[in-house]
BAMAR-595103 format. One record per atom (N, C-alpha, C): x, z, y; residue in three letters. Coordinates in pm, whole numbers, plus 50000, padded with zeros to 5 digits. Atoms other than C-alpha are relative to their C-alpha. Layout:
<atoms>
XZYALA
...
</atoms>
This chain:
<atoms>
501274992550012UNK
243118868751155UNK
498884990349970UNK
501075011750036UNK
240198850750989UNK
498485009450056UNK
501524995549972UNK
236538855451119UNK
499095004349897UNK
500824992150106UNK
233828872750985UNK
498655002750097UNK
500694995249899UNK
230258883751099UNK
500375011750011UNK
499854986749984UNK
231468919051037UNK
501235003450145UNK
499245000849928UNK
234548912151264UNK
500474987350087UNK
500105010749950UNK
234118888451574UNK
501394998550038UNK
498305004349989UNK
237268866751648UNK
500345010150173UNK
499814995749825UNK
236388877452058UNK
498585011550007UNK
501434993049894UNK
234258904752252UNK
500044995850121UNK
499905001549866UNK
233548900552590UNK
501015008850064UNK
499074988449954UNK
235838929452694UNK
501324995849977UNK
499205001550037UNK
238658911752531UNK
500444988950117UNK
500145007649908UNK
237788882452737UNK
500395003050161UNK
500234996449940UNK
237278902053001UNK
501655001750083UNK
498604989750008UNK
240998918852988UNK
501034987649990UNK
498825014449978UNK
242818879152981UNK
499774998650121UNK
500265001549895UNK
240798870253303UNK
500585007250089UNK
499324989549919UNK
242218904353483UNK
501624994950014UNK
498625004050013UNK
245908892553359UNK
500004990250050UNK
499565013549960UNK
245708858953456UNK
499675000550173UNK
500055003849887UNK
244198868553796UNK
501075008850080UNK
498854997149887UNK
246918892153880UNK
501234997149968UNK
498325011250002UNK
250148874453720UNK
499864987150065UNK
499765018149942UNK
248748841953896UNK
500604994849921UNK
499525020750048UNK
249348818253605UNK
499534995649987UNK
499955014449983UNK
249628782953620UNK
499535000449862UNK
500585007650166UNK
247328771453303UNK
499694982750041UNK
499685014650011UNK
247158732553260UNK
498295001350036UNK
501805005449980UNK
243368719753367UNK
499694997049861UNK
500245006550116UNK
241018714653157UNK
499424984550026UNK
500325015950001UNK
239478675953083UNK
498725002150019UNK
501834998249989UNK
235588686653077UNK
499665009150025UNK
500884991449900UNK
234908718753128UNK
500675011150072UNK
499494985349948UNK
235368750553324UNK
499405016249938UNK
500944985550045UNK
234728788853236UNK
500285002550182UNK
499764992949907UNK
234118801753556UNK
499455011850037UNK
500144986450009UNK
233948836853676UNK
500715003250122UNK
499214996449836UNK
233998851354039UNK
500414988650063UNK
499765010749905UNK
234098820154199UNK
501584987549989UNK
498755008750036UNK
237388810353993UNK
499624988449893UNK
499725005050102UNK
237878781553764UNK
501225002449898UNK
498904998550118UNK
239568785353409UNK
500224990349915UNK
499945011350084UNK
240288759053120UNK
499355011849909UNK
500304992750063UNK
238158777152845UNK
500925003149897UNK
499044995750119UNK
240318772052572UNK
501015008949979UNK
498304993750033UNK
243658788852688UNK
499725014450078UNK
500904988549976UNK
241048814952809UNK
500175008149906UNK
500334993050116UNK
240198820952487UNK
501244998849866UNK
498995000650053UNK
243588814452329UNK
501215017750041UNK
499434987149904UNK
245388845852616UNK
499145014749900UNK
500884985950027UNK
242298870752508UNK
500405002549856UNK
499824999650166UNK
243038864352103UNK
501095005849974UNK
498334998350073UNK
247108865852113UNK
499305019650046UNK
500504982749985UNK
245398906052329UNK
499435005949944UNK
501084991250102UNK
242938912852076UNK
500815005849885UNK
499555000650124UNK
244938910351805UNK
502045008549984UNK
499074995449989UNK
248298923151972UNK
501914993749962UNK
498825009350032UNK
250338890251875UNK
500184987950099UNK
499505012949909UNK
252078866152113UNK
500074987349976UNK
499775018050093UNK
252538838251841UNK
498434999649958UNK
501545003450078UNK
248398839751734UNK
499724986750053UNK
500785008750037UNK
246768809451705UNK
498844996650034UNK
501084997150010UNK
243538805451857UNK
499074986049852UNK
500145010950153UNK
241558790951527UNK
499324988350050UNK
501185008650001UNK
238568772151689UNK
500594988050069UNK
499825009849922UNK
238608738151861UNK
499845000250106UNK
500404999249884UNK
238318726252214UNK
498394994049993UNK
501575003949990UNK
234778719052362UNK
499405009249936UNK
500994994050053UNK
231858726052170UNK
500235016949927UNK
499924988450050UNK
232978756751923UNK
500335009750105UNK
499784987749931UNK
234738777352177UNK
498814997850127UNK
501094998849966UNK
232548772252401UNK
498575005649995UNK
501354991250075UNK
229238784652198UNK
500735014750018UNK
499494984550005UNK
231658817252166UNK
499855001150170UNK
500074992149830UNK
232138822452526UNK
498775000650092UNK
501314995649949UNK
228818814852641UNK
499025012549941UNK
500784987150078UNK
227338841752335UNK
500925014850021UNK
498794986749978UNK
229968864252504UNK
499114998950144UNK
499885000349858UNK
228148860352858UNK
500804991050084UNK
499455006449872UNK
230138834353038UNK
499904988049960UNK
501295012149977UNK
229168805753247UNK
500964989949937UNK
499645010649977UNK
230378773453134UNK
499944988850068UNK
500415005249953UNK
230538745853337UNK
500664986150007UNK
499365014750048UNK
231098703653282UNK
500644998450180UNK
499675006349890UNK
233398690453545UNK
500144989350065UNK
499885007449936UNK
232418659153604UNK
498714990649884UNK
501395003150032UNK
228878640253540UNK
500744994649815UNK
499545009350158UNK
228838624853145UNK
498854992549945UNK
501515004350076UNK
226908603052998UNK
499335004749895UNK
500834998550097UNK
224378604352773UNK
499964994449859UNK
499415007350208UNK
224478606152370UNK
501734999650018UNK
498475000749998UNK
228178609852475UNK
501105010649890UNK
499314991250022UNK
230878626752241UNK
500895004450078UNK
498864993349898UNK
232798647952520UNK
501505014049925UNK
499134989350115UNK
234208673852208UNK
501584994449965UNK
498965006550082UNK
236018652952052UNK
501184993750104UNK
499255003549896UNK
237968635852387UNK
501025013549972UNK
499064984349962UNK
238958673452488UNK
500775002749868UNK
499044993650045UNK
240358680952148UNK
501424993749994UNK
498695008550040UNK
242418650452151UNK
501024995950115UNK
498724998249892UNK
244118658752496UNK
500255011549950UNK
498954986750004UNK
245128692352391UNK
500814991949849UNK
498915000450072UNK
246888673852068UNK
501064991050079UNK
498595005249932UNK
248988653952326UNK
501105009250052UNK
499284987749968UNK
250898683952385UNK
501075002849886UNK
499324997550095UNK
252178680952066UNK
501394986649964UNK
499775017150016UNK
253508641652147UNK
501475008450016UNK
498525000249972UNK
257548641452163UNK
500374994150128UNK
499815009949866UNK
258158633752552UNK
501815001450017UNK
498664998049977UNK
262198636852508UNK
501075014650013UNK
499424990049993UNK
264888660452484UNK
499835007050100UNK
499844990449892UNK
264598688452729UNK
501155002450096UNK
498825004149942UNK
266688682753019UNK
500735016350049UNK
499184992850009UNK
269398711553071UNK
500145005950168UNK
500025002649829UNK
269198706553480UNK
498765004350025UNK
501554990449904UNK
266838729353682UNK
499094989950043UNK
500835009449941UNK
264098708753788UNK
499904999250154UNK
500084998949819UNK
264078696954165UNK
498405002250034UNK
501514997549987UNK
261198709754352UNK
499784983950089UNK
500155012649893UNK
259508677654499UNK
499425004650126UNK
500285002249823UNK
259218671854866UNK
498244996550003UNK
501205006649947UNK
255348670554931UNK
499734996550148UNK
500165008749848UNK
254358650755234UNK
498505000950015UNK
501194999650028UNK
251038661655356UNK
499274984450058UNK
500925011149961UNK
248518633955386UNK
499255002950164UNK
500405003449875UNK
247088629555732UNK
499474987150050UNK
500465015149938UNK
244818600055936UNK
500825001350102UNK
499045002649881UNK
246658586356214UNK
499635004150107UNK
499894992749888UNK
246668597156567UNK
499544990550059UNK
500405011949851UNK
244498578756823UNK
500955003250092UNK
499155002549897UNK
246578566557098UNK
499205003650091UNK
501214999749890UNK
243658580757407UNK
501064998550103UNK
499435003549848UNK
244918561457658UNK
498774993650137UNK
500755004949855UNK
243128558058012UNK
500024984950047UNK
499875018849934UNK
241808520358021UNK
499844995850129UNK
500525005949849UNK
241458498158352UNK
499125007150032UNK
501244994949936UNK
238938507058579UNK
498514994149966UNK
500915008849989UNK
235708498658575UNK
498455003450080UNK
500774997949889UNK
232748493458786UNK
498554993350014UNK
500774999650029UNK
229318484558842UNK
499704988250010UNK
499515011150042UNK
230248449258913UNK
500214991649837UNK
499775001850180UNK
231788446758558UNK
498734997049921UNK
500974998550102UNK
228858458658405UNK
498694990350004UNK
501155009550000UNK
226128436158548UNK
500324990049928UNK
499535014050078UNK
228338407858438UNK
500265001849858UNK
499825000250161UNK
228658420158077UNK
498405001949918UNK
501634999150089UNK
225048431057991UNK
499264991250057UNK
501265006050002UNK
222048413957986UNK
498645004150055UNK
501304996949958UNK
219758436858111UNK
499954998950197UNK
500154999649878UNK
218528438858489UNK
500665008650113UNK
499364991549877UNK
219698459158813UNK
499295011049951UNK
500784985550026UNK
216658482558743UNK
499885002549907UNK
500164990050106UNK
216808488858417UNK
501395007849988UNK
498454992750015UNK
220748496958428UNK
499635010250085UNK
500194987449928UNK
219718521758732UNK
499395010749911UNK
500544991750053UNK
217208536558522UNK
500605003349883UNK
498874990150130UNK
219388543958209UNK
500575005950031UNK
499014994549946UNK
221928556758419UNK
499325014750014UNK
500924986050002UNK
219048580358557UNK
499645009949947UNK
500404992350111UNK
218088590258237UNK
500945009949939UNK
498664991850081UNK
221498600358129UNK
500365010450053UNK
499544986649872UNK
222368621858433UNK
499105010949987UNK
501434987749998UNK
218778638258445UNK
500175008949872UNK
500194997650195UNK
218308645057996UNK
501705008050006UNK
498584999350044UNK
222468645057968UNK
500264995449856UNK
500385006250069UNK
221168626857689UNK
499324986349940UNK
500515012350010UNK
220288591057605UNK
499434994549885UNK
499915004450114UNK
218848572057349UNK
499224989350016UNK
500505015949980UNK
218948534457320UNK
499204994149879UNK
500835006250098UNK
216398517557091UNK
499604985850030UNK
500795018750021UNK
215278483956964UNK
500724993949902UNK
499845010450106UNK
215478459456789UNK
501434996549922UNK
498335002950025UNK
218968447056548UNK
500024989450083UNK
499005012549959UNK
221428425956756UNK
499234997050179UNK
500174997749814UNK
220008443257116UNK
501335002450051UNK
499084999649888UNK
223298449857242UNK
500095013550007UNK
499884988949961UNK
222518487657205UNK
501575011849973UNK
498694985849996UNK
226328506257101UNK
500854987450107UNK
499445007649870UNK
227678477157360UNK
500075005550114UNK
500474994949862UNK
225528491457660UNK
500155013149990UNK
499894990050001UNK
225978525257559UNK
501635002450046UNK
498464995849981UNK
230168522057584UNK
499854998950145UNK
500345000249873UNK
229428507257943UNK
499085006150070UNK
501184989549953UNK
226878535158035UNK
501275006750037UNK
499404989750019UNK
229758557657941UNK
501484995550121UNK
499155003949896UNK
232298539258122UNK
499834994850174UNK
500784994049860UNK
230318539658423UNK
500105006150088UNK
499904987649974UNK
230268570258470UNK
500815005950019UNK
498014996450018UNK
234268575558388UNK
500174993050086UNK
499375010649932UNK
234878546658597UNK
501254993149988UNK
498875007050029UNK
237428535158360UNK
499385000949840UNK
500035004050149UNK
237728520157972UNK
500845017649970UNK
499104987850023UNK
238708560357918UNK
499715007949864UNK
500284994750151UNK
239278564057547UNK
500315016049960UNK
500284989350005UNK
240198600257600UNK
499365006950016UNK
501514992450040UNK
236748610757668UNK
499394994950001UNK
501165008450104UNK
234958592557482UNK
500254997349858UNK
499784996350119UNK
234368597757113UNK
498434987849951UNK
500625007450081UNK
232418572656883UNK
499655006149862UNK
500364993650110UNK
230188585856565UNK
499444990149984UNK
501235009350077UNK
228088562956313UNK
499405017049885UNK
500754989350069UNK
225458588156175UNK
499914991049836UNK
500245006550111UNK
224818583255792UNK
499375007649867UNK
500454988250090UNK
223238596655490UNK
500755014449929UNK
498874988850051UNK
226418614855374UNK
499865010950124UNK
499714995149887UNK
226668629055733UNK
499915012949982UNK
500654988149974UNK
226698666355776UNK
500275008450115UNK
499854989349912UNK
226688695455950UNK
501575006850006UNK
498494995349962UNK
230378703055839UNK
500864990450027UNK
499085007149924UNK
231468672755954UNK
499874997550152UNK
500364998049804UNK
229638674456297UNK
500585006350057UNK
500144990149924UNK
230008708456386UNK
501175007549952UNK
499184990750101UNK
232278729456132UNK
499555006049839UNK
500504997750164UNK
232748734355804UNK
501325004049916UNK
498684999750092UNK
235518745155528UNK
499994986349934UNK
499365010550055UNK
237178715355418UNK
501294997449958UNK
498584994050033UNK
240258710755186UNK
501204995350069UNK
498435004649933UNK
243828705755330UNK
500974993149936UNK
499035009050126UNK
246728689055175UNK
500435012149888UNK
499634997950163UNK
247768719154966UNK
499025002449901UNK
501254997950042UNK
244078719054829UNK
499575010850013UNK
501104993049963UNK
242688745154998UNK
499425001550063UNK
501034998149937UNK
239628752555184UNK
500695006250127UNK
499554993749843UNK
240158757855574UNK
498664995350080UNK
501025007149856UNK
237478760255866UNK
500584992650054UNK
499765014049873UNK
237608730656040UNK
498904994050086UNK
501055002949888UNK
235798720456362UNK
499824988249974UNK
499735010449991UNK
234308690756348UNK
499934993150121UNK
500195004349862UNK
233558664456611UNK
499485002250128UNK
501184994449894UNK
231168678356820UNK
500895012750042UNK
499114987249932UNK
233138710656869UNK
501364996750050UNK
498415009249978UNK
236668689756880UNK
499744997650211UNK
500205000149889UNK
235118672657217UNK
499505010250106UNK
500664987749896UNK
233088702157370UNK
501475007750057UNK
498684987149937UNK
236808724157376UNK
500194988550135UNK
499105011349909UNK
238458691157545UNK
499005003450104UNK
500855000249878UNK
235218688157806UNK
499985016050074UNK
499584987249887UNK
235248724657906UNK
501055002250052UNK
498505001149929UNK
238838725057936UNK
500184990950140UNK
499595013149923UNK
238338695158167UNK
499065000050129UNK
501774999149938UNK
234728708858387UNK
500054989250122UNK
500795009449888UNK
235258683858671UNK
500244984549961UNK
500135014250046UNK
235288652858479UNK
498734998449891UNK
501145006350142UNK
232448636358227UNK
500795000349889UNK
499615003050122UNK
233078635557850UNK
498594995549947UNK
501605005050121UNK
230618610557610UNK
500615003749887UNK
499825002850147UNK
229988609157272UNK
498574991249968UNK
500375014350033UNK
228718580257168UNK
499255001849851UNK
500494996750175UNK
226428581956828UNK
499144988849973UNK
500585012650101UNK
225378546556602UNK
499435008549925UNK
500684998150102UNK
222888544856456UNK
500085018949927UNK
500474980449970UNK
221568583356532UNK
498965000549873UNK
501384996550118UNK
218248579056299UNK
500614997749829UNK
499795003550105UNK
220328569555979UNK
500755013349944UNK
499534987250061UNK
221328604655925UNK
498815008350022UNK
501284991150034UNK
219338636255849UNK
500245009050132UNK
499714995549880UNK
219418644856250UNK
499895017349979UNK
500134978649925UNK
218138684656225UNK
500955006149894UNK
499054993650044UNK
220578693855927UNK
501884997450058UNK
498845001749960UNK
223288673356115UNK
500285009550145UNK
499734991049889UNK
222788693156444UNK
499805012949963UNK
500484986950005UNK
221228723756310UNK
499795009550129UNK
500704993249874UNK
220938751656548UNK
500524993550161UNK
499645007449861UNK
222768727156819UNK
498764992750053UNK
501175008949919UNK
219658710156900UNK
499365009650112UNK
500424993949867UNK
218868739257132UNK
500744999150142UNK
498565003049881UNK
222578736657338UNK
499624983850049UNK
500005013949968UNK
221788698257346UNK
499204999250145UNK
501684997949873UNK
218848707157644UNK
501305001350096UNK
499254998449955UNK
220198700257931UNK
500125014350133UNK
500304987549918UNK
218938735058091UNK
501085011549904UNK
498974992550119UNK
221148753857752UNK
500964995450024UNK
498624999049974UNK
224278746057875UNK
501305010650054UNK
499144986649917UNK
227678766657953UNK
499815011849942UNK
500124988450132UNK
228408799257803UNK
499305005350002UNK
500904992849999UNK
225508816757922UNK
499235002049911UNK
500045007050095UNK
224108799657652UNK
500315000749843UNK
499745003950128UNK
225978802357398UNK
500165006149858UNK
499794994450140UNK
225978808256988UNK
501034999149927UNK
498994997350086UNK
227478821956699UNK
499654990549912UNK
499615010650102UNK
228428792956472UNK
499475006749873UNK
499954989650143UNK
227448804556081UNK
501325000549949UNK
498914998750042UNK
231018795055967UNK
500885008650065UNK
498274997549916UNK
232908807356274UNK
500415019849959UNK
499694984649994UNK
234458843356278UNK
498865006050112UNK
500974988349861UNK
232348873056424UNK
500574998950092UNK
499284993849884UNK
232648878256735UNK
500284983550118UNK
499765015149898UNK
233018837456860UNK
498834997049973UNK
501375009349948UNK
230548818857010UNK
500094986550058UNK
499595014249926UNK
230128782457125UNK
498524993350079UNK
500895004949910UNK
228508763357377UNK
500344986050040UNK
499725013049955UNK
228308727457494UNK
499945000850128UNK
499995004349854UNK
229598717457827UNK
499184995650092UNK
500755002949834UNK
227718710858166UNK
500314984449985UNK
499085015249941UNK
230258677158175UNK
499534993749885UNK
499955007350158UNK
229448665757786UNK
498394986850031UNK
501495006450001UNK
226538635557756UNK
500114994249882UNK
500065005250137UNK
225718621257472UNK
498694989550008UNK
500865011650010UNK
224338586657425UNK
500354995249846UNK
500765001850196UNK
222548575557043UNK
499834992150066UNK
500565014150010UNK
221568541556958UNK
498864997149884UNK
500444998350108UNK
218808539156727UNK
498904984949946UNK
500835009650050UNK
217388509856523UNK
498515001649945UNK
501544998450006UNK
213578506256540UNK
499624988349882UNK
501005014050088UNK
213058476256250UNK
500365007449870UNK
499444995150118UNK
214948496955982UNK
498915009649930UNK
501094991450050UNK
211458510355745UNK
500595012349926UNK
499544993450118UNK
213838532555503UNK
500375011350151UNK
499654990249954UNK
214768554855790UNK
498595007150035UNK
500894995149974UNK
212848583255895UNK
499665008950172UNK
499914997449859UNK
211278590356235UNK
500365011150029UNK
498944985649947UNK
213238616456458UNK
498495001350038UNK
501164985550014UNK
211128649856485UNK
499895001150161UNK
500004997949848UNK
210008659456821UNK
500345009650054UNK
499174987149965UNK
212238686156869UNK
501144995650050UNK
499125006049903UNK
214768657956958UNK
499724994050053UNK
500445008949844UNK
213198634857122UNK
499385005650120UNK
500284995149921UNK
212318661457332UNK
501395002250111UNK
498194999549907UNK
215888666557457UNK
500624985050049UNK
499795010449972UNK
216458629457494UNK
499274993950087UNK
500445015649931UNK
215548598457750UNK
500174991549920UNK
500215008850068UNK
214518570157592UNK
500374987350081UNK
499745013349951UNK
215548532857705UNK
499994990549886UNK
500715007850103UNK
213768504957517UNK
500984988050047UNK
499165011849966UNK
216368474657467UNK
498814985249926UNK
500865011050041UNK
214888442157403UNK
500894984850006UNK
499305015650038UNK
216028403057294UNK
499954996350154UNK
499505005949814UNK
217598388357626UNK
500374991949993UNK
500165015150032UNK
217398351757601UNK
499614991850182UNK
499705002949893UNK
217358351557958UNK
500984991450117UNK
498955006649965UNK
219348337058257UNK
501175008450016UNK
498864993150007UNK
221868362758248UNK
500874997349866UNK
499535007650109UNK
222388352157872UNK
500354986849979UNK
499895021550041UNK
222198310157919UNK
501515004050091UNK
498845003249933UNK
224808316258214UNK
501275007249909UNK
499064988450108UNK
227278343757974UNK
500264982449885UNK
499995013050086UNK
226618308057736UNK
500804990450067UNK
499835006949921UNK
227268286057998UNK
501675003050045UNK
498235000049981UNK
230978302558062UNK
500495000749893UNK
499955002150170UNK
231538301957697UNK
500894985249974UNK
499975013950037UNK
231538261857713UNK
498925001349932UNK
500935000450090UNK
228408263157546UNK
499384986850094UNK
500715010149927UNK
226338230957655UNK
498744999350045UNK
501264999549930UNK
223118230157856UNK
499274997049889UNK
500635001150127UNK
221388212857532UNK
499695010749887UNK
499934986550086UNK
222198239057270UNK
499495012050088UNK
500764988549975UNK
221118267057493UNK
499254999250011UNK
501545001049961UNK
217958252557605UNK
499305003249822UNK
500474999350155UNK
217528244157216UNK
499765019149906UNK
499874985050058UNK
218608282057090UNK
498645006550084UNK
500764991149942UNK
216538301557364UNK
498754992449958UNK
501264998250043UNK
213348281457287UNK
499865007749860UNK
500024997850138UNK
213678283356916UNK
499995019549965UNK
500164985150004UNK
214438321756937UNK
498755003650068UNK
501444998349937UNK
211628326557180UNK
498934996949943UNK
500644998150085UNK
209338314856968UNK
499325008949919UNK
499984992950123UNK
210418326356666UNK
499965016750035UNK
500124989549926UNK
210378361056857UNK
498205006350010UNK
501494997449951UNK
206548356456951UNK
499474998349826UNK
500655000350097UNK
206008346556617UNK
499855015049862UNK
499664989650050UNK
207438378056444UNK
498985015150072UNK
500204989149926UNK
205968400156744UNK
498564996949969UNK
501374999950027UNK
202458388456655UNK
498975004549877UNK
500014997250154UNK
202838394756286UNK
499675018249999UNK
500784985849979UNK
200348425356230UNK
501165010449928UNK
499454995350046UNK
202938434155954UNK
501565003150021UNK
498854997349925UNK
206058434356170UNK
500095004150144UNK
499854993349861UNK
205638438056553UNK
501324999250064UNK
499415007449921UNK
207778433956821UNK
501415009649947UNK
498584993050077UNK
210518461156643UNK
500574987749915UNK
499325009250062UNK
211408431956430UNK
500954985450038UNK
499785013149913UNK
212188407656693UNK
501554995249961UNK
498724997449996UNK
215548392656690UNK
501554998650099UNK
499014997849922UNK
218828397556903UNK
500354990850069UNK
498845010049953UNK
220658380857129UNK
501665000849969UNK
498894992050070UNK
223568397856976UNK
500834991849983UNK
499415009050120UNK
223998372656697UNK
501014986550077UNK
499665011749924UNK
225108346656960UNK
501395001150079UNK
499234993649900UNK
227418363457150UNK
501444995050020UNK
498744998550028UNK
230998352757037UNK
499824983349930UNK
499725016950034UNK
231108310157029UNK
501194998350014UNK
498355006050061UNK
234378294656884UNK
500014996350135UNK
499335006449866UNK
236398284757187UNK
500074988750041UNK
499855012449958UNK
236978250757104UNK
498724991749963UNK
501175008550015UNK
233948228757175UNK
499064991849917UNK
500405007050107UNK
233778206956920UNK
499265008049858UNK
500504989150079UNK
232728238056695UNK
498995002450018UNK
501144997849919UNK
229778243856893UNK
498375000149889UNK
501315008950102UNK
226808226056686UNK
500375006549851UNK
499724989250135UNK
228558241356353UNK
499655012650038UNK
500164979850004UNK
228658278956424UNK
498535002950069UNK
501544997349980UNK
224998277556597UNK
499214997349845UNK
500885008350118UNK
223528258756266UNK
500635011449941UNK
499894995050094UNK
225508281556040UNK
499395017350026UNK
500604981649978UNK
224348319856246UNK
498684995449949UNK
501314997550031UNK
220898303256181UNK
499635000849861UNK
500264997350113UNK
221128293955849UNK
500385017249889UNK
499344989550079UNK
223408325255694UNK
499695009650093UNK
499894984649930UNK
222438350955945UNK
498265003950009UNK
501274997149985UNK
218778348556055UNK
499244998049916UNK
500665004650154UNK
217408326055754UNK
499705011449906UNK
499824992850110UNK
218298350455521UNK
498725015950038UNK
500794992349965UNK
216548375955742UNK
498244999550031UNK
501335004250021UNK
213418359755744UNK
499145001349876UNK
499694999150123UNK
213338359155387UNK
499575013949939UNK
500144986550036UNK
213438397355397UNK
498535000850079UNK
500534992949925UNK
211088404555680UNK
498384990749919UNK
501134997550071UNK
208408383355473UNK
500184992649853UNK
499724999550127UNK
209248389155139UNK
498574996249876UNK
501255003350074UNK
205488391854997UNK
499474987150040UNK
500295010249967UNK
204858358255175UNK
500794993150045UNK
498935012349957UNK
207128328855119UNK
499864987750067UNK
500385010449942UNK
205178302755227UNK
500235002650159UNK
499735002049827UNK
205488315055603UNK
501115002050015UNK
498164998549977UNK
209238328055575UNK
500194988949984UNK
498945015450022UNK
209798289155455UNK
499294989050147UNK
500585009649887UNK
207508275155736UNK
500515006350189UNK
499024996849899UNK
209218297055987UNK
501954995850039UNK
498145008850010UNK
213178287055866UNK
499634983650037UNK
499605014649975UNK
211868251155892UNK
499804998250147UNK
500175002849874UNK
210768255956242UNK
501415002450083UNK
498434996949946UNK
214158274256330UNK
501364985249937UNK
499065008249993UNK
216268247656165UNK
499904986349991UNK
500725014450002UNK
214308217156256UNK
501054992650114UNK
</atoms>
């Protein structure tokens, strides 16, 4: 059949009447390479769209559709009403036509005689992450903890306070405070053991969402879409199931995600007066009729970096639900002695803690940085074992770790970033 304006190759109705066939014989058409026709929420390959509707228009099984892939059929099916759509970004000034026609002539390649033997179906093996082992660590106790952190008797009381009171925490300060450290030992505290079965670890992030927090459809191994709970609902079942024990969840670096689309309407359950089912809501994903609520037993301790300018400050709709605990550089004697069992030598620490101290006051005075910029005792934490190493791995955290960070913090003024590195590695 040759075209004409008097007689179009396709109507929409023709179109219309392949789509119906193909959605109730369910066939298997080959993908396409660039675009989609889609319609009702399905994807199609346009071409063999418009190849099905032609052999129906015309009432022949062997027809031909005449036009090319891409561009020509395409113009037809969009001046027929339907959407087209590219499946995957393209550049610019790009020929994408010409690609697509020259995968549908590989169809025509010679891949070997046709084998005579039924084809075996293959064995798929679904993909899966591995299985945490949650095993119940040692004990631990309040002993332990003085001797691992840095901070004081009364400020550990008062975090503790905060957590119990809020059921919510949130550690701030400076990089290389020690804050997702003191938060695991908050949590283990409280458990009174290293107890990796309730306790769950998150790093917030720009990707982050709400269907990976809370719930969301996400695909499966045979590629299709299934509600799936995410973390936050995962632990809440476990903690109610469990009401006379604690469950944490632990959340890095809380401010580096978009906090009110990642909690959404959970930021009301988070209060620790909204708890328990009395409480509780209908999910938007979940089925009518279910509702969810966060546990009495659940706490949740965030860590959030105060020097980082690209993030954006949390709204006061959470920091209303939270306690705050301000961490700070601990260059103290709880840190020289932690040095001091190390093998670290009386010299080098005296040397480090001034030099940081300082360089600390010098940063904290800086109108254009402030004491958020200060820097860690963090960086120090983990000296080579054998002695003789000592004097290397201090010289090299200063040069490759802090140097470099100096550098950044005053970028518009080199002359003091270079008169500050020479004071640090004098």
């Amino acid at each position: 059949m040759s075209s004409s304006t008097s007689s179009p190759l396709l109507t929409r109705q023709h179109v219309l009447r392949a789509l119906r066939q193909l959605e109730r014989d369910d066939q298997p058409l080959a993908a396409s390479t660039v675009y989609d026709l889609v319609y009702r929420g399905r994807r199609y390959p346009p071409r063999a769209v418009a190849q099905l509707a032609y052999r129906l228009a015309n009432d022949d099984a062997a027809a031909t559709w005449p036009l090319g892939s891409g561009a020509p059929t395409n113009r037809l099916l969009e001046k027929l009403d339907f959407t087209i759509a590219t499946k995957r970004p393209t550049l610019a000034n790009s020929s994408l036509d010409g690609d697509v026609a020259e995968q549908d002539k590989l169809t025509d390649l010679y891949t070997g005689r046709p084998s005579r033997q039924p084809m075996r179906a293959l064995k798929v093996t679904a993909a899966a992450e591995p299985v945490a082992a949650y095993v119940s660590g040692p004990a631990y106790d309040r002993a332990q903890a003085e001797q691992e952190v840095f901070i004081g008797p009364e400020k550990l009381d008062a975090a503790l306070a905060g957590l119990r009171r809020r059921k919510n925490l949130l550690l701030q300060g400076p990089p290389g405070t020690g804050k997702t450290f003191l938060a695991r030992r908050l949590a283990w505290l409280e458990l009174g053991a290293q107890d990796a079965a309730r306790t769950e670890l998150v790093q917030f992030h720009p990707s982050y969402s709400y269907e990976d927090f809370v719930q969301g459809f996400r695909p499966d191994a045979g590629g299709k879409f299934r509600l799936t709970d995410g973390l936050l609902v995962q632990l809440c079942r476990r903690a109610a199931q469990d009401p006379a024990r604690p469950y944490f969840l632990l959340i890095d670096e809380l401010n580096r995600g978009n906090v009110s689309r990642i909690f959404g309407e959970l930021l009301l359950l988070l209060e620790a007066d909204k708890r328990g089912p009395a409480h509780a809501v209908a999910l938007p994903y979940a089925p009518a009729g279910t509702h969810f609520f966060v546990p009495e037993n659940l706490y949740v301790i965030g860590t959030m970096n105060t020097a980082d300018r690209s993030l954006t400050p949390l709204d006061y709709a959470l920091r209303r639900r939270f306690a705050f605990v301000e961490l700070e550089p601990e260059f103290g004697p709880a840190f020289q002695d932690f040095l001091r069992q190390q093998g670290v030598g009386t010299e080098i620490i005296e040397q480090t803690v001034s030099r940081l101290t300082e360089l600390n006051q010098t940063i904290a005075d800086d109108p254009d940085l402030g004491p958020d910029f200060r820097i860690g005792h963090s960086y120090f934490c983990q000296p080579p074992t054998q002695p003789e190493e000592i004097v290397g791995w201090l010289r090299l955290i200063l040069e490759q770790e802090i140097a470099p960070l100096l550098t950044e913090y005053w970028l518009d003024e080199p002359a003091k970033a270079a008169a500050a590195k020479r004071r640090l590695l004098a």
